[in-house]
Structure formats: C-alpha cells, structure tokens
RODO-2510 file (C-alpha; in nm, 4 decimals, decimal comma):
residues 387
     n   res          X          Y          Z
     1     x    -0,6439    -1,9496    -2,1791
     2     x    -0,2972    -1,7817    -2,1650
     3     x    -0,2568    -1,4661    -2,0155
     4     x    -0,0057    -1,1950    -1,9781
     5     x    -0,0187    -0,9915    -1,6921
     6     x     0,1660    -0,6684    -1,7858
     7     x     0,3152    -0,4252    -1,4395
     8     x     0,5291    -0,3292    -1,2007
     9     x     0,8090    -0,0883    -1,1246
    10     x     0,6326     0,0005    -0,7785
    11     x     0,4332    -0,2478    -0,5592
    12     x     0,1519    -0,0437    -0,6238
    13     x     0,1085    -0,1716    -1,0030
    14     x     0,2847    -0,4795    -0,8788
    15     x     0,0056    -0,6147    -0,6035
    16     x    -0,2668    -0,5419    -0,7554
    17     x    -0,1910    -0,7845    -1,0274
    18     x    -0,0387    -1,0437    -0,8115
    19     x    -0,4131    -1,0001    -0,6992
    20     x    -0,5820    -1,0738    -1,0175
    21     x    -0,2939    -1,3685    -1,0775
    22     x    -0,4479    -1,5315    -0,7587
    23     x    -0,7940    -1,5596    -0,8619
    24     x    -0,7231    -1,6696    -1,2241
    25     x    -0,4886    -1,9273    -1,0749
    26     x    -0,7762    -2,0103    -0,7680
    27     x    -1,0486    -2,0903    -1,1285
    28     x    -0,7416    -2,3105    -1,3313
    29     x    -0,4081    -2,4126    -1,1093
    30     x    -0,2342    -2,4734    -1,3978
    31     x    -0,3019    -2,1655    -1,6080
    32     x    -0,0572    -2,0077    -1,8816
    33     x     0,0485    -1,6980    -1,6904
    34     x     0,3575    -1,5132    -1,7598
    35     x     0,4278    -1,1574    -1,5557
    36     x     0,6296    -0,8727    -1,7459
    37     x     0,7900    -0,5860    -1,5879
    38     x     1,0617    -0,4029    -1,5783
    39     x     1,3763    -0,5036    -1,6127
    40     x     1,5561    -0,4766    -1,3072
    41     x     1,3074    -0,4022    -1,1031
    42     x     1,1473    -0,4980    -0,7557
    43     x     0,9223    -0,7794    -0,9295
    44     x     1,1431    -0,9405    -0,9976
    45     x     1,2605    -1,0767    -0,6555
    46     x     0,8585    -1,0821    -0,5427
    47     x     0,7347    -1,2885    -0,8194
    48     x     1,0108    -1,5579    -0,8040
    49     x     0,9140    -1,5954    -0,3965
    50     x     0,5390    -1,6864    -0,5137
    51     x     0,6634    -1,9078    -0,8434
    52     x     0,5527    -1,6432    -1,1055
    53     x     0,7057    -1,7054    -1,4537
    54     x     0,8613    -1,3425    -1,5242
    55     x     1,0094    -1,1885    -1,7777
    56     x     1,1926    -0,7991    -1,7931
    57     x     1,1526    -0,5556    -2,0629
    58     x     1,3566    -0,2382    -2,0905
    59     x     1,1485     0,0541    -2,0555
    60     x     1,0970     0,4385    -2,0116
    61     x     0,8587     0,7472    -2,0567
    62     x     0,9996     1,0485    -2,2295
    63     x     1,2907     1,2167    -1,9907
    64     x     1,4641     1,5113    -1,9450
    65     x     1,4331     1,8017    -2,2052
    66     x     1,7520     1,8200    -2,3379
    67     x     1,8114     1,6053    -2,6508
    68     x     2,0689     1,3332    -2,5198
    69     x     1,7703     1,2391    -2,2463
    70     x     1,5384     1,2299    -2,5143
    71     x     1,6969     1,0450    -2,8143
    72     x     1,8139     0,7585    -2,4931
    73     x     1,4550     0,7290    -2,3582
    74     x     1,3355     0,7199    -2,7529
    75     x     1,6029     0,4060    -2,7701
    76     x     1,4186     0,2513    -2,4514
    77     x     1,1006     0,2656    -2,5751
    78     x     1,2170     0,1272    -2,9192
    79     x     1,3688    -0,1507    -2,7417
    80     x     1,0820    -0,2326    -2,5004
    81     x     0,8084    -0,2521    -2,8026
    82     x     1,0540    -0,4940    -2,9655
    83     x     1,1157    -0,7100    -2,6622
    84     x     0,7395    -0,6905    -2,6070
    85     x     0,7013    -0,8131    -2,9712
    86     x     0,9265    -1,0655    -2,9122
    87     x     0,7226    -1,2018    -2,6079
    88     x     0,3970    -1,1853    -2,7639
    89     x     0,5017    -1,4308    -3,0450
    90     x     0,7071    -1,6663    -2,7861
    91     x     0,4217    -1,6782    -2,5341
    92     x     0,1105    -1,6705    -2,7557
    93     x    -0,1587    -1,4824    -2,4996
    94     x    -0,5126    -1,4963    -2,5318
    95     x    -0,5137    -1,2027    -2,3469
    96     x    -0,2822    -0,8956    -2,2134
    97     x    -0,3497    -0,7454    -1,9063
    98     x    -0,1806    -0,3937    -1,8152
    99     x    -0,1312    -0,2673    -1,4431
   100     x     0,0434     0,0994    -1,5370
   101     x     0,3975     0,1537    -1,5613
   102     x     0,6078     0,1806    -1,8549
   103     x     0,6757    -0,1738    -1,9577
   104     x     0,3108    -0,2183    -1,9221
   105     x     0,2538     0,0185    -2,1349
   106     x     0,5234    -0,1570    -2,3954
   107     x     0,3074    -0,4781    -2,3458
   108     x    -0,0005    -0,3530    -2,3986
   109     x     0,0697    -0,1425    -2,6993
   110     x     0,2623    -0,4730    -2,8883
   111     x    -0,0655    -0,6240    -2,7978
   112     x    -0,3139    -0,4227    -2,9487
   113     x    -0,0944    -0,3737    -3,2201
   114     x    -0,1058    -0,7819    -3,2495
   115     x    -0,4741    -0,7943    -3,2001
   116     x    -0,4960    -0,9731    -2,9174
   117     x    -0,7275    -0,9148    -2,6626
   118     x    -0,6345    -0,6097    -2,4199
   119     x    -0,7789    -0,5010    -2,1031
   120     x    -0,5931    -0,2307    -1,8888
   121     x    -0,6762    -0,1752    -1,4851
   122     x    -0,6971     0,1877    -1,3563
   123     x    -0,5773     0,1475    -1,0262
   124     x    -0,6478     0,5827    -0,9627
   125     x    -0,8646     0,8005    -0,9260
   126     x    -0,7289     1,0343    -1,1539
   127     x    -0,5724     0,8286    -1,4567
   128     x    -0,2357     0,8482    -1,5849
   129     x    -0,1871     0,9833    -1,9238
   130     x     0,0129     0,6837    -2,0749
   131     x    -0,3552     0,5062    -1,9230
   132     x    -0,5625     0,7660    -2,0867
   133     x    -0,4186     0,6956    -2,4267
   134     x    -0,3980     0,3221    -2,3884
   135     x    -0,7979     0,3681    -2,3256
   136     x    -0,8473     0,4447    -2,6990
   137     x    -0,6826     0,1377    -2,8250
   138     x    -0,7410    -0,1405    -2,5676
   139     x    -1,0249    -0,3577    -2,5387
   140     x    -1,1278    -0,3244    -2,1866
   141     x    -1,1101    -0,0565    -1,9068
   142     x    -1,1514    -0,1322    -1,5510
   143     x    -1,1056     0,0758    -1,3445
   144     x    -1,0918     0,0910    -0,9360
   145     x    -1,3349     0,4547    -0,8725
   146     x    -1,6276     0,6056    -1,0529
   147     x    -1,4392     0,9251    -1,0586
   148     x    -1,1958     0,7621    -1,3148
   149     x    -1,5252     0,6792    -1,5675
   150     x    -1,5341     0,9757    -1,7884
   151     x    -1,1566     0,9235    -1,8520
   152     x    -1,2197     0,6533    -2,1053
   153     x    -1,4669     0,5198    -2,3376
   154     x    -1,7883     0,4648    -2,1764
   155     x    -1,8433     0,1496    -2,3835
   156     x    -1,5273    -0,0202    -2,2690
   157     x    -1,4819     0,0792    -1,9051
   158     x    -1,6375    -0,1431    -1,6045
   159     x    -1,6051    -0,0552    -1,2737
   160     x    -1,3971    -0,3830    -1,0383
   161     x    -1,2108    -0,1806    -0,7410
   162     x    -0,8848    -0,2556    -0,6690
   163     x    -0,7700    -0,6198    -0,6465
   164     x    -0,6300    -0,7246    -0,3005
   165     x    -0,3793    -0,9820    -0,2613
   166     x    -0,5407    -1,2554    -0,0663
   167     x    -0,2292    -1,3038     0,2129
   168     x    -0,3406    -0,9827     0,3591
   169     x    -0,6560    -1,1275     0,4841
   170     x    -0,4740    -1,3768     0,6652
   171     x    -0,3981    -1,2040     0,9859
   172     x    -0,4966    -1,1838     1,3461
   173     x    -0,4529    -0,9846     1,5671
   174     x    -0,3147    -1,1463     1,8544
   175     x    -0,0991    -1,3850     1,6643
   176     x     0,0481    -1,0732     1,4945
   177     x     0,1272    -0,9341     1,7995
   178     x     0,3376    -1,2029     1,9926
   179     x     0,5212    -1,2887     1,6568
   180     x     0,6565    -0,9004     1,6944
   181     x     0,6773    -0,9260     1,9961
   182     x     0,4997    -0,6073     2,0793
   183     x     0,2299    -0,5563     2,3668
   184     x    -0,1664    -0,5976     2,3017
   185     x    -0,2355    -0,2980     2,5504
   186     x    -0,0747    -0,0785     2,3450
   187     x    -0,1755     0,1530     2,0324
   188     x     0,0372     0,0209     1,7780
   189     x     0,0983     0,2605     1,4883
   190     x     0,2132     0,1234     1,1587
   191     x     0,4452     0,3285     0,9255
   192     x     0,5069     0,2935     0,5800
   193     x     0,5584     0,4143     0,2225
   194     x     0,5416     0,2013     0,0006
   195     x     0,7864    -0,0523    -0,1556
   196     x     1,0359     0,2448    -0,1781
   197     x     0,9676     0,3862     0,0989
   198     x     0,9155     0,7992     0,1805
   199     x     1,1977     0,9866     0,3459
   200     x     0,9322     1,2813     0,4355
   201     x     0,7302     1,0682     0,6228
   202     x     1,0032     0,8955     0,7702
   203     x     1,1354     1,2166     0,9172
   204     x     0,8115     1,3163     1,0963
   205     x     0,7855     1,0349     1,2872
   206     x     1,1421     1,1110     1,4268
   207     x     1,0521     1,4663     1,5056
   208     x     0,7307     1,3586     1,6838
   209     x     0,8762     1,0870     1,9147
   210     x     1,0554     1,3579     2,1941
   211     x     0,6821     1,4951     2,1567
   212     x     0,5248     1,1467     2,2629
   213     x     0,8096     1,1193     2,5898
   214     x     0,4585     1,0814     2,8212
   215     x     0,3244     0,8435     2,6096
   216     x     0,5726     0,6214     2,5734
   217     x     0,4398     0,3237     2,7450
   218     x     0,1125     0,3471     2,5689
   219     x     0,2400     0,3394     2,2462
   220     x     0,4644     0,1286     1,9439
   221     x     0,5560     0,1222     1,6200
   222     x     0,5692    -0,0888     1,3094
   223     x     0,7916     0,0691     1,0315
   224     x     0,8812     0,0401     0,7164
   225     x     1,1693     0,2801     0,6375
   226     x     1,2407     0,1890     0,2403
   227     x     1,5761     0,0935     0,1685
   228     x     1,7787     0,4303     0,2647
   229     x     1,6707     0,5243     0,5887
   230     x     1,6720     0,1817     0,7901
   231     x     1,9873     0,2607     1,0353
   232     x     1,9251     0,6537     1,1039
   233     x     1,5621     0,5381     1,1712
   234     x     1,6340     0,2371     1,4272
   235     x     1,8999     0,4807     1,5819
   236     x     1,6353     0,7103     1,6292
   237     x     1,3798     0,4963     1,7998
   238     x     1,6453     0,3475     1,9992
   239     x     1,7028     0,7172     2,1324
   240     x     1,3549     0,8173     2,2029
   241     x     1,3069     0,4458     2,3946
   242     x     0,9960     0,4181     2,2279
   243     x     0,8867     0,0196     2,1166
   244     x     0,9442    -0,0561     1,7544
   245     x     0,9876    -0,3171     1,4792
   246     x     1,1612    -0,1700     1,1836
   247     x     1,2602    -0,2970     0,8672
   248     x     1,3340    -0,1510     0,5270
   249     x     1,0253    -0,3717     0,3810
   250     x     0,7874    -0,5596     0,5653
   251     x     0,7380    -0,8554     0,4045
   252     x     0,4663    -1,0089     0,6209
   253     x     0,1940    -0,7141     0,5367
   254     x    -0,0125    -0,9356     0,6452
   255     x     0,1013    -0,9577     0,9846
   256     x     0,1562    -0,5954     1,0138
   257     x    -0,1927    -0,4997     0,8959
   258     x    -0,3623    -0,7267     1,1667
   259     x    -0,1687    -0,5295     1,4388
   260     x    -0,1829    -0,1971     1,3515
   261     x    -0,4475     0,0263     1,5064
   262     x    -0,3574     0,3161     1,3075
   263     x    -0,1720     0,3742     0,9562
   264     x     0,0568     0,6495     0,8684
   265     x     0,1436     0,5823     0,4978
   266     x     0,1067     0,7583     0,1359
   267     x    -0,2056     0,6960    -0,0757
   268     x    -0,1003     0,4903    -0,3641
   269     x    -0,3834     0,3009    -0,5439
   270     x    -0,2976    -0,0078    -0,3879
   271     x    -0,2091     0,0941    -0,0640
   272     x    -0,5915     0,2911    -0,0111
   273     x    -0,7690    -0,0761    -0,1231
   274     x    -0,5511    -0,2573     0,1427
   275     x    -0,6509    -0,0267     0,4221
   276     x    -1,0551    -0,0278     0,3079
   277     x    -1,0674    -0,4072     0,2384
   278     x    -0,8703    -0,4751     0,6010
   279     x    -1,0902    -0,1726     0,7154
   280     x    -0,7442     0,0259     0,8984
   281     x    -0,7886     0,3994     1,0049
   282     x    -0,5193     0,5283     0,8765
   283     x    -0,3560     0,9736     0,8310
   284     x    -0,3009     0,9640     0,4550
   285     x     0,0326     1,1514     0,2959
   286     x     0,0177     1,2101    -0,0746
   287     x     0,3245     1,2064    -0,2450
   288     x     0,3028     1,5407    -0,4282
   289     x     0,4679     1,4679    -0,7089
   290     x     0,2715     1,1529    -0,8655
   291     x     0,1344     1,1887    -1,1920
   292     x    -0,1351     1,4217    -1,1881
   293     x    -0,1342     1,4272    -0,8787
   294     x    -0,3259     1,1004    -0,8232
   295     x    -0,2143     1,0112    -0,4549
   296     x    -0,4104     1,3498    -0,3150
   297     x    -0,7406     1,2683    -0,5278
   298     x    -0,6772     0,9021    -0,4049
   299     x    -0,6522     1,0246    -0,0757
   300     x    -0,9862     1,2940    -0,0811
   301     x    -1,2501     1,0137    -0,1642
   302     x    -1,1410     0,8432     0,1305
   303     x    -1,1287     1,1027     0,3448
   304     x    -1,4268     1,2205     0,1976
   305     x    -1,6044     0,8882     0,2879
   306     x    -1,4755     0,9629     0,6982
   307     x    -1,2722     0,6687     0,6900
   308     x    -0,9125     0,8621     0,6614
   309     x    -0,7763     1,1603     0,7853
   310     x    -0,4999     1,3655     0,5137
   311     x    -0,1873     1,5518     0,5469
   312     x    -0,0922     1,7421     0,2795
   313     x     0,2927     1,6761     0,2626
   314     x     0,3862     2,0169     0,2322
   315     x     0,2321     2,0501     0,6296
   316     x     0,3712     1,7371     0,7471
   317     x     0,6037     1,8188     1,0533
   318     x     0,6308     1,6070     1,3979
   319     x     0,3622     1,8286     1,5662
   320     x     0,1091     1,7431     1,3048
   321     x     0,1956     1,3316     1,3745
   322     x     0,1790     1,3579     1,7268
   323     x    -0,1157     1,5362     1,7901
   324     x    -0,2710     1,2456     1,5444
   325     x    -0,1516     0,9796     1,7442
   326     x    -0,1912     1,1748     2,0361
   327     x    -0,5821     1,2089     1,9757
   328     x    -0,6266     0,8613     1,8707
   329     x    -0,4836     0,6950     2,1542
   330     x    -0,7385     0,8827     2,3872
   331     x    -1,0088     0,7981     2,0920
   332     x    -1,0558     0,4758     2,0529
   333     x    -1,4492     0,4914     1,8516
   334     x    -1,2865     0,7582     1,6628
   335     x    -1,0408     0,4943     1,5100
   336     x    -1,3413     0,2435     1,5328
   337     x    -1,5475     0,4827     1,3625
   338     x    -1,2929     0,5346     1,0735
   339     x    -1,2167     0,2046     1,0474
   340     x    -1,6113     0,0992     0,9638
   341     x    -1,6244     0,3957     0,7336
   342     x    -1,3133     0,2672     0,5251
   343     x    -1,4242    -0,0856     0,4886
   344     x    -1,7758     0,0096     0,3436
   345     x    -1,5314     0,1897     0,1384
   346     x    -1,4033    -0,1772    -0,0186
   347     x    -1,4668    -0,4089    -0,3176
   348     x    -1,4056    -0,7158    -0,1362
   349     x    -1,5062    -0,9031    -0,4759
   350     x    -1,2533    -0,6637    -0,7183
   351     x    -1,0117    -0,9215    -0,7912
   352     x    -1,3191    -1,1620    -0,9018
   353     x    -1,4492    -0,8628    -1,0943
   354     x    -1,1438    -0,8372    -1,2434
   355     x    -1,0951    -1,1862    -1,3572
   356     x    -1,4270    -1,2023    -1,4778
   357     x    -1,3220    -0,9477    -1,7546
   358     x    -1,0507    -1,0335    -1,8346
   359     x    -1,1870    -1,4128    -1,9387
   360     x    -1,4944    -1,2300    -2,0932
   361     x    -1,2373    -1,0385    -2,2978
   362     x    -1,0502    -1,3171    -2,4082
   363     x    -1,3465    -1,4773    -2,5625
   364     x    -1,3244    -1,3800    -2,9505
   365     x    -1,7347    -1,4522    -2,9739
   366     x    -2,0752    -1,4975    -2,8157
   367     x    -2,1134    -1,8517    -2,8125
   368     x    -1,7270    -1,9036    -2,8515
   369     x    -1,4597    -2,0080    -2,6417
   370     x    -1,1014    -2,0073    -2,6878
   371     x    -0,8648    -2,3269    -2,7123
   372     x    -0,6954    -2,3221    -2,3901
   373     x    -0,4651    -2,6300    -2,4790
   374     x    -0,4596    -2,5588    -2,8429
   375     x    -0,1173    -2,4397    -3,0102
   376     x    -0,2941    -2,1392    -3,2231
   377     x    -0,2772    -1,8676    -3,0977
   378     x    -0,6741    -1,7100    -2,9970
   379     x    -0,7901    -2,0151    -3,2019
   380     x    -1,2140    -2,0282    -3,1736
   381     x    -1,4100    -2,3296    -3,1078
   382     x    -1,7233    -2,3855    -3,0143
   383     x    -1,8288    -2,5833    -2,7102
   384     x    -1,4698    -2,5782    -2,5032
   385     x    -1,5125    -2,6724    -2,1978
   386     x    -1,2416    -2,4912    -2,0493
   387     x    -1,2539    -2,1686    -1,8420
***
C-alpha cells in the first residue's frame, strides 16, 4: 500500500498525522508514505527530524475582498491542484489521507478527482467548511467527536478520536523534572500555544506573576512563548524571580507533559487529545478567531466532561490566571479530579482506529487486496498477502 498523508500549516493538522504515520509504519516499516504540506511551512523542518519523505505544495483559501487578493489566491489554488496533480501521478497512492489545511485540501480534491481512495480526519468539533465540502466527495470521514457526525454523510463517517503521537507517552515524571532542572515540590505550570504560539496568553501570565510574589517558592513554569515573544517573556520571569524554562517551542512535549501539573494553553484539536490521552488538568483559552469558532466548542465538551476549566479570551487578564493557579496549588484532588475526568475523556486506540480505515479504504473490493509492490497504480488481486 502507498499512502499520502495530506496536512499541515499548524502542528495541530501536523501531529495528528505524524500520529496516524506511526501506526501505519508500526504494521509495515517499510511502507510507501509521502507527507504533503505547505510549502514553506513548519512541516517541513518536523518531518525531516523523524525521516518523513515530504513534499510542499503552494496553497491558499480565498483572501481579502478586494479583487487583486482574490485573482492571487485564485492563482494559488490553481497552482496547488496542479502540483497536487503532479504528485498523484509521480507517487501513485493507494490512498490519500487529508488532515485540514489548504494544501490538504489541494491533495485531497486531485485525489478524488483521480479516483483514488480518499479518507479525510475531522480533528473538531465543529468542522471546517473546506472539511464540510470535502465530506461530499471523499470516501471516508473520521472524525475525532460525535458532535462533528451530522456534519457529513452518515454512511461515510466513523468515529476514531484524535490520533496521538506516540513520543508523548514517553515521559516521567521525575526524569522530566531533573532534565529541567526544576523542583518536584513544586506546582509546575506549563504554558503554551501552540506551534505559533499566542501573544494573549503570553501576556497574562506576565501580568499575573507580581500577583503570585507569595507564592513564589511554591511554584514554576514551563513555557512556550512562539517565536515573537521569547526575550520580553524570559525578561519578564527573570524580573518577577519566579522559576522557569522558556523556549519559543518545546520540542521535548514529551518531557514537558510528564512535568506539568497544570496546563494553560488554547484548545486546538490536537492539543485537547494530548491533554485527555496524558490525562493533564489544564484552563483552556480559545483562540476566538478559528474557523467557526472551533477552539471554544473544542474547549466546552471538555469542560463539559469536568476535566478542564475555560477562559474565554476576551476575559483573560492576570487576575483571572492567578487566582487559577492560585486555587490549584492549595487543591491538589481538584487537579487530580480533573485530570481523571480528562483521560476518560481519551481514545487511547484513535490512531489504530484511524489506520484501520484508512487500509479498509484502500481496499478496491470485499475479498480484494491491493498490490502493495506492484507498479499499477490501485491494481486488484486476490489473495495478497500484504497489509
């Protein structure tokens, strides 16, 4: 089987199918996989450091209103279908496999337009439209919450979760600790939003550390500023004399995860299945201006579930931080309690789910298997023996 795995722009389309990539590769080590994103984007970098074949396609939604913005993203999209195209016939895929995002979106499309097998992931719970539309023409929908069903075909759509990467899992505690050097008697509060990182949020936590003067010694940080806001940050901590590790982007998640006690972050797709499958309390922060406003319904079924509390970023201030980290450093089952409620939250199995459609799909017949080492493209033959 050869697959293209179709994503990216943000780590939050990114992961997830870095996720699924993992457990294809776990069933066949030497699968046909080839990742397509964006060109120029932060995949790029990522999938070279875990020896993913990538390529990068051109790509863009419809921007701006006035007609120069629209006749140049109309030129994108033009040239992103044809580079998509292009791939298809060099790479001959059983199956295409779309994580959001605009060159997904390119991928997918060329795909279904090739007829070869397409299955598209839902990471929300409130769909995209560009996902919405791809619904009608793909395949396969998976998608990560039951409140995204009714978006899509009922005959297509299976329900998987949201695929975790498996390094995350890899983490203790302890071990996290002395690596960052930071103390085990101490809440530690981890800070981050996402691969580009949230200014609001980031601002916040500087207002609330002059609020947390008494606390100081009972408390320390793990942040992630994004890539604009690494020096005023670490001259802010520095300041306050608070204990912190701060980078622009954490690369060992893993590691940061395990020694967090609490989670200040926005409530990406990707970012809510981390904190249920690793079972982290964490003060959610929807980024209010995601499509349909995705992060805040993203955000409500966990808090609905008791295993998150929610700012709405229009409140966010220091006062509202501090009196969160405030109450759960004095509240230990409180965080405990949140922390069970999130994991029963998880789909520990999503990324098998996931894989396990995604082969299904790639199958042209009952009884029929493709030919995995075959040169013809979705060739059928009975009785293959591969997987």
């Amino acid at each position: 089987m050869r697959v293209i795995i179709a994503g990216g722009g943000t780590g939050g389309h990114l992961f997830p199918a870095i996720a699924l990539a993992e457990e294809l590769r776990s069933r066949r080590t030497d699968l046909p996989l080839l990742f397509v994103g964006v060109e120029g984007g932060v995949e790029a970098s990522l999938l070279a450091a875990r020896g993913y074949e990538f390529e990068g396609v051109r790509a863009s939604g419809l921007q701006g209103k006035r007609l120069r913005s629209r006749l140049r993203s109309l030129t994108l999209i033009s040239s992103g279908l044809i580079r998509s195209l292009s791939i298809l016939r060099r790479f001959r895929p059983d199956v295409v496999v779309g994580f959001g995002g605009y060159a997904s979106a390119a991928m997918v499309l060329s795909g279904a337009l090739a007829k070869v097998p397409t299955v598209i992931h839902e990471q929300n719970a409130f769909p995209g439209l560009t996902n919405r539309w791809l619904g009608r023409v793909v395949d396969r929908v998976a998608v990560a919450f039951e409140e995204a069903i009714g978006f899509f075909p009922a005959r297509k759509v299976r329900i998987t979760g949201n695929p975790v990467r498996k390094e995350l899992f890899g983490g203790r505690k302890t071990e996290a600790l002395i690596r960052l050097n930071l103390n085990s008697d101490r809440l530690t509060v981890l800070i981050f939003g996402g691969s580009q990182g949230a200014h609001r949020l980031n601002r916040a936590i500087m207002e609330a550390l002059p609020m947390l003067t008494g606390e100081r010694e009972q408390i320390q940080f793990i942040h992630a500023t994004g890539p604009h806001d690494l020096a005023a940050i670490r001259r802010g901590y520095d300041a306050s004399g608070h204990r912190a590790v701060v980078e622009s982007f954490v690369h060992a998640m893993a590691e940061a995860y395990a020694a967090a006690d609490l989670c200040f972050c926005r409530s990406g797709a990707g970012t809510v299945a981390e904190l249920c499958a690793l079972g982290k309390p964490s003060v959610l922060v929807p980024f209010p201006f995601a499509s349909n406003d995705h992060q805040r319904f993203n955000a409500e079924a966990l808090v609905a579930s008791g295993g998150a509390r929610m700012i709405p970023d229009g409140d966010l201030n220091g006062a509202r931080v501090a009196e969160f980290i405030r109450t759960s450093l004095h509240d230990r089952e409180g965080l405990e309690t949140m922390a069970r409620k999130a994991k029963a939250m998880a789909r520990p199995d999503a990324a098998i789910r996931l894989a396990d459609l995604v082969i299904e799909t790639a199958r042209p017949a009952p009884g029929a298997r493709l030919q995995l080492c075959g040169p013809d493209l979705r060739r059928e033959i009975r009785n293959c023996e591969h997987v």
